[in-house]
Steps between C-alpha positions, in 0.01 A plus 500: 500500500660847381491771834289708339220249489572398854516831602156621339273421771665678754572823294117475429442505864725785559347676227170421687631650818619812316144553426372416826756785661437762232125447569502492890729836487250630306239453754726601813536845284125534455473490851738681614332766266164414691683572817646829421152603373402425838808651674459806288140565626608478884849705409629195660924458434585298210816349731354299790792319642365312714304321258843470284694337757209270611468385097864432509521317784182252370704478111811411676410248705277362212815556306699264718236275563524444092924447536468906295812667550418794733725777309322398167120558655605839619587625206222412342247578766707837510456553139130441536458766810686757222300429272212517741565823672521625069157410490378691820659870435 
């Protein structure tokens, strides 16, 4: 069997995943926008850090309870707060 036919299933289930990630960031964003709608309204602050370092501390030990390296889901959880906080200004 040549690797690229052994390896077809999995790519197609990575390319699956892609789609799934793509499409759940999508919703997180739509919610977020929900929330600052809501925040906006109340001229509640768009940076609530409480609430930040309680969601890190649930991903993280989700993260680890996965075998996730902890410096990779910070990044990306970081990169989603940016991106976040874009959406709420």
């Amino acid at each position: 069997m040549e690797l690229d036919e052994y390896l077809k299933n999995f790519r197609e289930q990575i390319d699956t995943l892609d789609h799934e990630i793509i499409y759940l960031l999508s919703r997180r964003f739509i919610i977020v926008e929900q929330i600052w709608l809501i925040k906006k309204d109340i001229w509640a602050e768009s940076i609530q850090p409480k609430r930040w370092e309680e969601l890190m501390y649930k991903v993280l030990e989700e993260a680890k309870d996965k075998h996730l390296s902890e410096d990779l889901v910070k990044k990306i959880w970081n990169l989603i707060h940016k991106e976040s906080l874009k959406i709420e200004k």
